[in-house]
Rosetta silent file (secondary structure, phi, psi, omega in degrees, C-alpha in Angstrom):
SEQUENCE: XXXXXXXXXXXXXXXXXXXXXXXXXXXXXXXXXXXXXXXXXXXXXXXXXXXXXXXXXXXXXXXXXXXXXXXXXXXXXXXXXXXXXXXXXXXXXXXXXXXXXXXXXXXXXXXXXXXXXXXXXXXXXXXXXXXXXXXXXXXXXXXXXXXXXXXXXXXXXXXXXXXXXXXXXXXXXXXXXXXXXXXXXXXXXXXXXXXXXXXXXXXXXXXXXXXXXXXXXXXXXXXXXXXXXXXXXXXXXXXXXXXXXXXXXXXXXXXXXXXXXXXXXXXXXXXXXXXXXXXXXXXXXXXXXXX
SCORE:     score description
SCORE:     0.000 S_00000001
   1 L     0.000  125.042  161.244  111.870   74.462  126.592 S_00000001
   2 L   -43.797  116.018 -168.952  111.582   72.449  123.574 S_00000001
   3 H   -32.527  -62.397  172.138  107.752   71.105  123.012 S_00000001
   4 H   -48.043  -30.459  162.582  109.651   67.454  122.778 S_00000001
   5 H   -68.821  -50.595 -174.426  111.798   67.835  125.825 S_00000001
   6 H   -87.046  -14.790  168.782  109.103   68.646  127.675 S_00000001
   7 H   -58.699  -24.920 -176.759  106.649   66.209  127.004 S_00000001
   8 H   -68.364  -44.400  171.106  109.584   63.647  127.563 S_00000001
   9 H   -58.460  -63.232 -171.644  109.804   65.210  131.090 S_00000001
  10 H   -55.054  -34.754 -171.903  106.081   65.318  131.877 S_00000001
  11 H   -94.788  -31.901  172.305  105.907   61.509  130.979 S_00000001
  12 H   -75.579    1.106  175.776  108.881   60.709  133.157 S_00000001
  13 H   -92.544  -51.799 -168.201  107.441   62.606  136.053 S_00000001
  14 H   -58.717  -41.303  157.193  104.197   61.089  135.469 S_00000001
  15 H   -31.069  -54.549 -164.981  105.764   57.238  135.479 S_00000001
  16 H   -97.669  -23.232  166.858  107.605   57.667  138.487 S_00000001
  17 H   -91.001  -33.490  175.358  104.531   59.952  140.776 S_00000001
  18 H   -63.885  -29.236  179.144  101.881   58.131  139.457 S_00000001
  19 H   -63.280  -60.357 -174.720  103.534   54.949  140.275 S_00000001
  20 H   -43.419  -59.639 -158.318  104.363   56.379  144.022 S_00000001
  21 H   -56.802  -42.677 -141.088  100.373   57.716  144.387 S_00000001
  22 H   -75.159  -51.802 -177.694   98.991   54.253  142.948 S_00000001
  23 H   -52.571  -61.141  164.747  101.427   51.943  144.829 S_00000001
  24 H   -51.873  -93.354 -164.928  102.459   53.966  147.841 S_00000001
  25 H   -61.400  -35.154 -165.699  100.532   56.966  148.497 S_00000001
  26 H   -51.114  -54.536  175.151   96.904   56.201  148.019 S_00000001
  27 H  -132.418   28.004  132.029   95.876   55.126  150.890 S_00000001
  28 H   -34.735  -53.295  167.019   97.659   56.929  153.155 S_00000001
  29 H   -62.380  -61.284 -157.645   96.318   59.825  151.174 S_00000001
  30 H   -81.847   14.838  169.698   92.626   58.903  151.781 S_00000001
  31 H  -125.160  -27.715 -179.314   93.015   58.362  155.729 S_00000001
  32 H   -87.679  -12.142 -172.799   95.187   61.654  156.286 S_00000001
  33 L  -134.180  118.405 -153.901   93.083   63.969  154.226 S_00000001
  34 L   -90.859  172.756  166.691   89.095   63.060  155.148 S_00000001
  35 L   -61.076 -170.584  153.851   85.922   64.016  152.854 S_00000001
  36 L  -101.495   20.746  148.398   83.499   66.469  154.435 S_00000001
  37 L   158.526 -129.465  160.651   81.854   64.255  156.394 S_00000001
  38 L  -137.210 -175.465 -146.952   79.226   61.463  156.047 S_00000001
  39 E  -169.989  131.789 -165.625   76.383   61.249  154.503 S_00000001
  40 E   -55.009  130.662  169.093   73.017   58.543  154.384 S_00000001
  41 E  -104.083  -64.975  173.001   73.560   55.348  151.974 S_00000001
  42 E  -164.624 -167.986  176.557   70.702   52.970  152.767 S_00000001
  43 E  -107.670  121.923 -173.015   69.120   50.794  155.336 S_00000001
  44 E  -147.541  165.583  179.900   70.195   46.909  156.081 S_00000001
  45 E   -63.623 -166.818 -158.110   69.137   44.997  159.405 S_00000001
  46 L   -99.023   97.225  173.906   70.316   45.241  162.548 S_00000001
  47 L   -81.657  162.792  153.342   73.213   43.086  163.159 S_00000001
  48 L   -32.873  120.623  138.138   75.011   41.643  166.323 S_00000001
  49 L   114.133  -21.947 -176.339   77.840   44.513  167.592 S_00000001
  50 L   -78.410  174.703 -158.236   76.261   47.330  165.646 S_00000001
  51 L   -81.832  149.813 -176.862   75.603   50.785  167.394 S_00000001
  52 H   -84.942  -11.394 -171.870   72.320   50.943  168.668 S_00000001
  53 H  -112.706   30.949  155.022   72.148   54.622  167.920 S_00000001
  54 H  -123.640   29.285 -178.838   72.112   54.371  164.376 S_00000001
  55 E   -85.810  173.999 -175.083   68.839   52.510  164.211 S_00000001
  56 L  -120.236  121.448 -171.465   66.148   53.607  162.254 S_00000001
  57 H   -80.445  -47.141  157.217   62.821   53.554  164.423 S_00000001
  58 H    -9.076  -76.320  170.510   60.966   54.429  161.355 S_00000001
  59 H   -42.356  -77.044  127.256   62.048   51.620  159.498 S_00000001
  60 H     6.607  -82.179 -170.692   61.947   49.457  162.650 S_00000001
  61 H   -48.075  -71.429 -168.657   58.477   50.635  163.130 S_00000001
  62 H   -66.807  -46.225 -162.370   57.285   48.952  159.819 S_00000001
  63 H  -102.121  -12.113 -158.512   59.132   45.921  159.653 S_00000001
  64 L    38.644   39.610  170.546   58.972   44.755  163.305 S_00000001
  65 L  -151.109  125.965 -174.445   62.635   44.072  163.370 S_00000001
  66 L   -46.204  140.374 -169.260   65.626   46.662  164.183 S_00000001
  67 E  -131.927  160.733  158.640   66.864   48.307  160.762 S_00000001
  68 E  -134.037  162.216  148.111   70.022   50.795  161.190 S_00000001
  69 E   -50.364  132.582 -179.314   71.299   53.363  159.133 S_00000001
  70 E  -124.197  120.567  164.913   74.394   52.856  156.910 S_00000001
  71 E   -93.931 -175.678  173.992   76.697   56.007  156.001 S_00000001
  72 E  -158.069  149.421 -169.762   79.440   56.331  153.446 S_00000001
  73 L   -80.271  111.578  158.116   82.008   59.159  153.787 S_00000001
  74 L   -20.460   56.432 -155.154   81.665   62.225  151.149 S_00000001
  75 L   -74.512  -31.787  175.882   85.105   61.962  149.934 S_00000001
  76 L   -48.269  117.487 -175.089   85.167   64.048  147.193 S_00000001
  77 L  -130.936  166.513  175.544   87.566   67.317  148.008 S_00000001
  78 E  -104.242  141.093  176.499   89.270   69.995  146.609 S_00000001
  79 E  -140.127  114.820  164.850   93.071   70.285  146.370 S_00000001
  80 E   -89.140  117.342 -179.523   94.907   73.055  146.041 S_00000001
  81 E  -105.692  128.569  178.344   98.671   73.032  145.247 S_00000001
  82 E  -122.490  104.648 -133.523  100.234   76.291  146.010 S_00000001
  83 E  -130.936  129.856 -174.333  103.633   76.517  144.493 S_00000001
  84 E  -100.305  122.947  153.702  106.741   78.894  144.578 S_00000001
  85 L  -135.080   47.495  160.954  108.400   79.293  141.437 S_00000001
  86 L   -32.648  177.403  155.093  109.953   82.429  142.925 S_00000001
  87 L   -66.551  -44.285  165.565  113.776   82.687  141.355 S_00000001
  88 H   -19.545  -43.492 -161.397  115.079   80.539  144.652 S_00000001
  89 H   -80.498   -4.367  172.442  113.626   77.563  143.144 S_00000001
  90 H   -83.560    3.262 -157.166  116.228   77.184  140.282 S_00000001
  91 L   -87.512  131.691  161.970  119.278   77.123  142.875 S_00000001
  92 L  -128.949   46.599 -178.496  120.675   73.430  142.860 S_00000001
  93 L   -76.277  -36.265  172.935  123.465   72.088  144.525 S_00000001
  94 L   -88.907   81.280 -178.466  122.946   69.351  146.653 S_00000001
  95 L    83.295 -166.316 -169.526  121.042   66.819  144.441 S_00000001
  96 L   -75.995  164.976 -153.937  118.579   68.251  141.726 S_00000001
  97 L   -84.474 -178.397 -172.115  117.645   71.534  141.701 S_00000001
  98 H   -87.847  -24.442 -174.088  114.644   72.329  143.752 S_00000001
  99 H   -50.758  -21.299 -170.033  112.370   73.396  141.155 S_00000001
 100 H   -51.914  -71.573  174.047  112.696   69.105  139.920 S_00000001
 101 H   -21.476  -74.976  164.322  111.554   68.553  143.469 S_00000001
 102 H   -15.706  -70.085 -169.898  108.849   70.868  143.914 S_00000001
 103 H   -57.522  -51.251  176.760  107.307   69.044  140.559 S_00000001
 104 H   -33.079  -72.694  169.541  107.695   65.703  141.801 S_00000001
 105 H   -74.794   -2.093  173.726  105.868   66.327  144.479 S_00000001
 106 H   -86.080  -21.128 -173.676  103.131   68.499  143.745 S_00000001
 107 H   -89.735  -30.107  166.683  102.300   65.676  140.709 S_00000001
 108 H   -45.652  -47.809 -174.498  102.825   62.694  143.715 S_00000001
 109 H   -73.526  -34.730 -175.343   99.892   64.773  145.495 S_00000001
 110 H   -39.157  -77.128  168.219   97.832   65.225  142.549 S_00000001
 111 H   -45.038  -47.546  178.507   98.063   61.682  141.332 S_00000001
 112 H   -60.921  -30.500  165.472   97.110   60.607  144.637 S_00000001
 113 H   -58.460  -71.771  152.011   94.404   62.942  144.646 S_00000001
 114 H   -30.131  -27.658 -133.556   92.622   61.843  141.790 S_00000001
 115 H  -115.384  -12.116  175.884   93.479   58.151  142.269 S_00000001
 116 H  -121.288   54.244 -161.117   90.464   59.090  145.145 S_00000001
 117 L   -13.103   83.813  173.168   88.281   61.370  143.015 S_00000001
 118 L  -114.583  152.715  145.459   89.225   64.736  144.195 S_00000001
 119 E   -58.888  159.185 -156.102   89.632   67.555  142.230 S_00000001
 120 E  -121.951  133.031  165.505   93.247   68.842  141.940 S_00000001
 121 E  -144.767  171.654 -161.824   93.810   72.859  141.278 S_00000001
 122 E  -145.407  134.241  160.522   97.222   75.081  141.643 S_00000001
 123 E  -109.830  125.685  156.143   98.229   79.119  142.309 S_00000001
 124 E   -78.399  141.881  178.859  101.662   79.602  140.674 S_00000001
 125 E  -166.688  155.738 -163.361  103.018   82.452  142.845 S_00000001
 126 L  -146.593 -138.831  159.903  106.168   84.485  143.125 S_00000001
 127 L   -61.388  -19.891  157.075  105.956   87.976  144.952 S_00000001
 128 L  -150.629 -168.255  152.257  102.780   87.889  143.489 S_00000001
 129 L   -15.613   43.268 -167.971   99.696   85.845  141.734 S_00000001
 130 L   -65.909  -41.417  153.083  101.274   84.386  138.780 S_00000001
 131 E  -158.507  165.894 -153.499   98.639   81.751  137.628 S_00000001
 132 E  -121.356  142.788 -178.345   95.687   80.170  138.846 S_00000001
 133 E  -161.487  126.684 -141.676   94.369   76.776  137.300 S_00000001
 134 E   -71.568  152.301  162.161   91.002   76.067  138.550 S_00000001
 135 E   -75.118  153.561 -173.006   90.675   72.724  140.350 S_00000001
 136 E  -150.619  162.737  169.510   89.391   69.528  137.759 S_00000001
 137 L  -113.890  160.768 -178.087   89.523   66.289  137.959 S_00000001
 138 L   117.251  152.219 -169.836   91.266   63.565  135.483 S_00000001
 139 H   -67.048  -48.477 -175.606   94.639   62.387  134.251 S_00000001
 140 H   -50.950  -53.136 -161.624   94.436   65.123  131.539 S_00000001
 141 H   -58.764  -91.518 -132.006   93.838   67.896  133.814 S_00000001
 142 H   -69.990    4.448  156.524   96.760   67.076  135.944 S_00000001
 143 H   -82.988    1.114  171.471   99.453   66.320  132.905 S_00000001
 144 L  -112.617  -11.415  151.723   98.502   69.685  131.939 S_00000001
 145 L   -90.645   16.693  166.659   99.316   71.073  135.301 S_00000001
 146 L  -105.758  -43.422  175.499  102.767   69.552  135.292 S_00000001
 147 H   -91.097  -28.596  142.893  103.783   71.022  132.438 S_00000001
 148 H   -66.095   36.878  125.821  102.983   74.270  133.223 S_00000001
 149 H   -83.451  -34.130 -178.445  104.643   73.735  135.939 S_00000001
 150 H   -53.514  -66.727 -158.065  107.738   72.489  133.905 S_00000001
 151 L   -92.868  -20.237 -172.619  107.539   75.434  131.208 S_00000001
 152 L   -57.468  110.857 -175.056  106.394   78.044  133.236 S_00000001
 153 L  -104.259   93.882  164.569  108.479   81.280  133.163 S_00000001
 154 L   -35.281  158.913  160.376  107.034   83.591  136.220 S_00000001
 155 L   -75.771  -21.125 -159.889  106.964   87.545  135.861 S_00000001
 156 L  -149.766  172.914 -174.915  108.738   88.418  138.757 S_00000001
 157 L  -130.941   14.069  165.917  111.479   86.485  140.929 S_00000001
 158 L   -98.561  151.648 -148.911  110.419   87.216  144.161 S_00000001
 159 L  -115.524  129.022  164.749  108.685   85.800  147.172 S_00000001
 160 L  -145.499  108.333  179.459  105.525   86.846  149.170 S_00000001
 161 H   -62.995  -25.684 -158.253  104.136   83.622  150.743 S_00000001
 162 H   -84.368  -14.553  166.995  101.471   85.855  152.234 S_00000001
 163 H   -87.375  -26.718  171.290   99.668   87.331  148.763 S_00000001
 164 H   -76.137  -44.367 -171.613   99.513   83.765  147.860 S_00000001
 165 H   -77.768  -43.632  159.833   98.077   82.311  150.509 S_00000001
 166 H   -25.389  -45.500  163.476   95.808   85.224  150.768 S_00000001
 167 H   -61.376  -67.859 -174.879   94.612   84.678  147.275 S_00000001
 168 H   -50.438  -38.135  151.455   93.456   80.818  147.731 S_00000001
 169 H   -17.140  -73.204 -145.643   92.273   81.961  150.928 S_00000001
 170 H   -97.052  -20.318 -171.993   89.962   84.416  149.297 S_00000001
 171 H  -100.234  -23.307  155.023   89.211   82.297  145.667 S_00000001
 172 L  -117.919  144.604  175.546   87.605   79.428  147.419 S_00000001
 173 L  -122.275  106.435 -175.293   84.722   79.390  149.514 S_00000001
 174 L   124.819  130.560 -169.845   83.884   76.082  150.480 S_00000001
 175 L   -57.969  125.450  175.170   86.368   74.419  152.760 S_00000001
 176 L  -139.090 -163.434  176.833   89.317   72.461  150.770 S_00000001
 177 E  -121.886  130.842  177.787   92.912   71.067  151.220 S_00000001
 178 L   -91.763  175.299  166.766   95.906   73.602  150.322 S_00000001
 179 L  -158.695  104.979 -165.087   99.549   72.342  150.041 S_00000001
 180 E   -99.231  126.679  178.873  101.659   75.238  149.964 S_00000001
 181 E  -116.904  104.965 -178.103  105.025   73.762  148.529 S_00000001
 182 E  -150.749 -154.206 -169.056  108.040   76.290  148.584 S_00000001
 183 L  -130.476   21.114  179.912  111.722   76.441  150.233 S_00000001
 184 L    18.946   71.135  179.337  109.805   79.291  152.165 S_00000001
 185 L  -114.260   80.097  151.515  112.751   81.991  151.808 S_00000001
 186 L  -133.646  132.430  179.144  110.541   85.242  151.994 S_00000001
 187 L   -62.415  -12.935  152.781  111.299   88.305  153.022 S_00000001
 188 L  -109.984  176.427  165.846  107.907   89.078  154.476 S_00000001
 189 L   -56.271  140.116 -175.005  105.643   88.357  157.340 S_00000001
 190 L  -130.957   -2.966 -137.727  103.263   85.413  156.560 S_00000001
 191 H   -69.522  -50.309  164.078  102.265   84.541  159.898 S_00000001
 192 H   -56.182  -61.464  172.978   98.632   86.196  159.556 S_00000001
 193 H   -60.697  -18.752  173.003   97.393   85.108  156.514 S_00000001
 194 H   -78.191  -20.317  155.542   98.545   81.681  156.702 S_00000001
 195 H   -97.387   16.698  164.170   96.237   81.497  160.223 S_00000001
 196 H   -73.313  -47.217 -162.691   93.189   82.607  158.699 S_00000001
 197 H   -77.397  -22.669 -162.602   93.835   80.272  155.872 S_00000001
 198 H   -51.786  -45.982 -172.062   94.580   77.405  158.253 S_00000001
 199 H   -54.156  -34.751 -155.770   90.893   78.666  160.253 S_00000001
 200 H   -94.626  -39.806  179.620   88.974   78.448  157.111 S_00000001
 201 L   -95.066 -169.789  176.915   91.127   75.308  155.338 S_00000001
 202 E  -135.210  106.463  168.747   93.007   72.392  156.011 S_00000001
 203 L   -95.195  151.164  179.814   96.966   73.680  154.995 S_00000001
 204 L  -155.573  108.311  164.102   99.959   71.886  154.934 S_00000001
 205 E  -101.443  148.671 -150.543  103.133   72.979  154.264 S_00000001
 206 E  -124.772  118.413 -161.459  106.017   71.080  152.492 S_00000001
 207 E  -119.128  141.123 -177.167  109.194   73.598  152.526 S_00000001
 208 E  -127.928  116.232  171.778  111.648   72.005  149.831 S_00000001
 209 E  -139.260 -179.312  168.025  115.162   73.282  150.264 S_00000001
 210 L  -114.393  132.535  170.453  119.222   72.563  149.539 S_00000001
 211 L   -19.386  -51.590  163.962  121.374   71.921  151.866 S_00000001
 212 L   -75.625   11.840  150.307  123.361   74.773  150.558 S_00000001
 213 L   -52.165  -67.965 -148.970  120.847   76.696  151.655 S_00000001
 214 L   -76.066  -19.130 -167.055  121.364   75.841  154.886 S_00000001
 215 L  -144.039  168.767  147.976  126.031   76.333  155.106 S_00000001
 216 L  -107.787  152.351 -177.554  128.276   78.003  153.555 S_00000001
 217 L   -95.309 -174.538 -163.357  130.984   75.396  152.096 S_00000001
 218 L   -99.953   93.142  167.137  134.493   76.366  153.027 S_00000001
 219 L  -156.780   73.021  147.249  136.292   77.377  149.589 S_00000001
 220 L    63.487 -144.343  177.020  137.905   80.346  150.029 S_00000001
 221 E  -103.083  153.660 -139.727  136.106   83.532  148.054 S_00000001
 222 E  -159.603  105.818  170.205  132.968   83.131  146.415 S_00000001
 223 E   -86.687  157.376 -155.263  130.604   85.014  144.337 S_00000001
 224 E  -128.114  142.082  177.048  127.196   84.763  145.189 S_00000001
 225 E  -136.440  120.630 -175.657  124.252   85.667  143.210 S_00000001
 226 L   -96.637  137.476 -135.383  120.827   85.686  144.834 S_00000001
 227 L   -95.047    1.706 -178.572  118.892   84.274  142.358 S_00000001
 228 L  -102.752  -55.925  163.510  115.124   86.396  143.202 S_00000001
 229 L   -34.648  -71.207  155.706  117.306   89.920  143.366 S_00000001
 230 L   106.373   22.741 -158.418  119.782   89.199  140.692 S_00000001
 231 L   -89.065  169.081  162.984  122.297   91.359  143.141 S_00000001
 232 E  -132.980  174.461  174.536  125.714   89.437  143.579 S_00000001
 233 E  -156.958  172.988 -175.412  128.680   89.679  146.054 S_00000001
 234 E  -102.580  113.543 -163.707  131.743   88.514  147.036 S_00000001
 235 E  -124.865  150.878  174.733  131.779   86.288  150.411 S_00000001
 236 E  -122.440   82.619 -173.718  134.914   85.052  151.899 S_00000001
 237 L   -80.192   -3.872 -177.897  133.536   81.513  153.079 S_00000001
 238 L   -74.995    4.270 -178.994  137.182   80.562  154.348 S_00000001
 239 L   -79.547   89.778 -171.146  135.972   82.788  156.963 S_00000001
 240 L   -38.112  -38.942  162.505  134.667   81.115  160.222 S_00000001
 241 L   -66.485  -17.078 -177.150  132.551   84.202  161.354 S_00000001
 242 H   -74.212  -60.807 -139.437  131.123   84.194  157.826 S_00000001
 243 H   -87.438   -9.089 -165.892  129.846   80.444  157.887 S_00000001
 244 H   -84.280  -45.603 -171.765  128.982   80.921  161.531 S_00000001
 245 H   -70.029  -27.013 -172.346  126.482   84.150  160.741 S_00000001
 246 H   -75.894  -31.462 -159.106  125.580   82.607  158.026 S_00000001
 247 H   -87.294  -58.070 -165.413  124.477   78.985  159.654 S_00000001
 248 H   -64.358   -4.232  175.423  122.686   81.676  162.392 S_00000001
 249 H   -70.331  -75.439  174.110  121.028   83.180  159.377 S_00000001
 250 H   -58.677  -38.022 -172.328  119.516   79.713  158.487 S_00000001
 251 H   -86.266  -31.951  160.546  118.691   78.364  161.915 S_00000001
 252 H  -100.509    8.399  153.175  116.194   81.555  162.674 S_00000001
 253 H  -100.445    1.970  147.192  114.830   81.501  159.848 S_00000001
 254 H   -61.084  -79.015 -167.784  114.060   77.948  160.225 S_00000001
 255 H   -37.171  -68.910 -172.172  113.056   78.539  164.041 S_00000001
 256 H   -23.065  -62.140 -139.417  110.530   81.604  162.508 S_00000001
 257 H   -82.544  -18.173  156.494  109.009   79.996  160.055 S_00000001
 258 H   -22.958  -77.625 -135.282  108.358   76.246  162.541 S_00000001
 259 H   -68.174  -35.565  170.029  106.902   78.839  164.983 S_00000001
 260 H   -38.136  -65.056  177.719  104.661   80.565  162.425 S_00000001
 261 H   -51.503  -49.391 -176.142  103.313   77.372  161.483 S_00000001
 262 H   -84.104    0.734  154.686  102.667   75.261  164.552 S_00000001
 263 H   -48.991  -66.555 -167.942  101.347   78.869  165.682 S_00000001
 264 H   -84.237  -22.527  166.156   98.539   78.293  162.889 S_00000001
 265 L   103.942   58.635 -168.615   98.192   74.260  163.783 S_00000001
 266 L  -104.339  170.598 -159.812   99.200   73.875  159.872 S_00000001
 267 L  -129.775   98.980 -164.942  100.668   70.506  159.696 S_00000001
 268 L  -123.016  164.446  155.168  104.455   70.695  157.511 S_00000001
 269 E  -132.136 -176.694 -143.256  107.435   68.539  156.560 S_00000001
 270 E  -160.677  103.947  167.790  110.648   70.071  155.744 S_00000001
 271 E   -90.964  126.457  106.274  112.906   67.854  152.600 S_00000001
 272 E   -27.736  139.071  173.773  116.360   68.185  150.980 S_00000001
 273 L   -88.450    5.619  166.038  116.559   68.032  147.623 S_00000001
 274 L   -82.105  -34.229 -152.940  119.471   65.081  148.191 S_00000001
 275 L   -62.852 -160.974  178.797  116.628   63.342  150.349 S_00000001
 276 L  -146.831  115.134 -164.783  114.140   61.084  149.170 S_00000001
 277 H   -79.056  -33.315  174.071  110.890   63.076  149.765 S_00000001
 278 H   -47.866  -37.548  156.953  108.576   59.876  149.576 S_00000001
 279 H   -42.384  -66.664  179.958  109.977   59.512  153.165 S_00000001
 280 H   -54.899  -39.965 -176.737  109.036   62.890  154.212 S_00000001
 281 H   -77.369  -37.231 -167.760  105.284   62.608  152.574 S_00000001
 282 H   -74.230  -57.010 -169.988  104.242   59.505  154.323 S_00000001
 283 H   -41.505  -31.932  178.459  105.457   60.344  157.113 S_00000001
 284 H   -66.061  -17.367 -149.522  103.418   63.521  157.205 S_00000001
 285 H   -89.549   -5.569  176.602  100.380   61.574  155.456 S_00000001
 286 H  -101.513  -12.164  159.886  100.695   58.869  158.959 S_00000001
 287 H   -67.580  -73.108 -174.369  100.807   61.661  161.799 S_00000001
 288 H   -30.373  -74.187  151.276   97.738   62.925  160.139 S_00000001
 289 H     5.655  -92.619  158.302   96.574   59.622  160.007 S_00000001
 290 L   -55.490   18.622 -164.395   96.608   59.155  163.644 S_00000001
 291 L   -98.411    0.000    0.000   95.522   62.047  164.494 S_00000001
């Protein structure tokens, strides 16, 4: 991609997610995804209505008047975006292609991150470990993790959710928040490592797909190219048994990968790239919320 194209892209993604995190997203973000706990701030008197079990007898003790303890939450966290840019993600029919998607919303999470000072860090991953970009904090850092996301041309075109997760898994030690963002189309088993990381991490998965994923349309024969493989064929979609096996294709491997998840207690939403994905993130960031 041309250095000028993409900087034009990186500043129109950043206009329109930064806008979302500051306006939208912010503080949504900072009640669905908590600090690590709390932590002592100071000492102020005792008021009417306040808990009686946070006085400080100490304090108390000295002054001959009830003092309490005041906390403030630790907020600072780590965020991890873990992002398929398998071959799958270039396939676009329905709206923009998914890889557009994908960016959008890993820089909406970012921004929002930041916009609460957390660090923000990313695994590029494809069948295997393509790049790693440590979490930082800062505007800079994450305009420099959109466009390598933008420019980035993987090694391989293939999917293994489970060497990815596996990695992040194993590359942080101290508890953070992943976001594994993919259209989860892999051809392997996932189901363990994603409930270790779930044990050790707070995960969330965001599966970004196209409709035409999901059907075949009805226009007679059709070559097909799978876009991680590179094999193609000839399908005959005017064929009702085709579109039928095919929709039964897509509906268990939807059912699978649900059951995988709510298996590990990971917390997902599921987008179109015709949809409008702002929907889909709040909603996830207000179940959390309430939880």
């Amino acid at each position: 991609m041309d250095s000028n194209d993409l900087i034009k892209k990186v500043r129109k993604i950043e206009i329109k997610t930064r806008g979302l995190s500051q306006n939208i997203f912010a503080g949504e973000y900072h009640s669905a995804f908590k600090g690590r706990g709390m932590s002592f701030a100071e000492v102020r008197e005792y008021q009417y209505g306040d808990d009686i079990r946070d006085i400080d007898w100490n304090v108390t003790a000295r002054h001959n008047k009830p003092y309490i303890k005041v906390y403030e939450e630790e907020r600072e966290l780590t965020v991890m975006l873990l992002i398929d840019v398998s071959g799958s993600r270039n396939f676009g029919a329905e709206g923009p292609e998914k890889r557009q998607m994908i960016a959008e919303i890993a820089a909406t999470i970012a921004f929002s991150a930041i916009q609460n000072n957390d660090k923000v860090g990313a695994v590029f991953f494809s069948d295997k470990v393509e790049k790693f970009i440590p979490p930082k904090k800062g505007r800079r850092h994450i305009l420099f993790l959109i466009r390598e996301l933008l420019d980035f041309q993987p090694e391989s075109k293939g999917t293994d959710i489970a060497q990815a997760v596996r990695y992040a898994t194993d590359a942080l030690k101290r508890r953070c928040t992943m976001f594994l963002i993919s259209d989860f189309i892999c051809p392997t088993d996932y189901s363990k490592p994603v409930t270790v990381a779930s044990s050790r991490h707070d995960l969330i998965g965001i599966q970004v797909y196209d409709k035409r994923d999901a059907s075949l349309p009805d226009v007679g024969l059709m070559r097909v190219l799978d876009l991680e493989s590179g094999a193609t064929r000839w399908v005959d979609t005017s064929s009702q048994r085709v579109r039928k096996a095919y929709n039964k294709w897509w509906y268990e491997r939807q059912q699978a990968m649900t059951g995988v998840l709510r298996a590990a207690r990971v917390d997902f939403a599921s987008v179109a790239t015709d949809e409008d994905y702002v929907r889909a993130l709040m909603a996830l960031f207000k179940t959390r919320s309430s939880m």
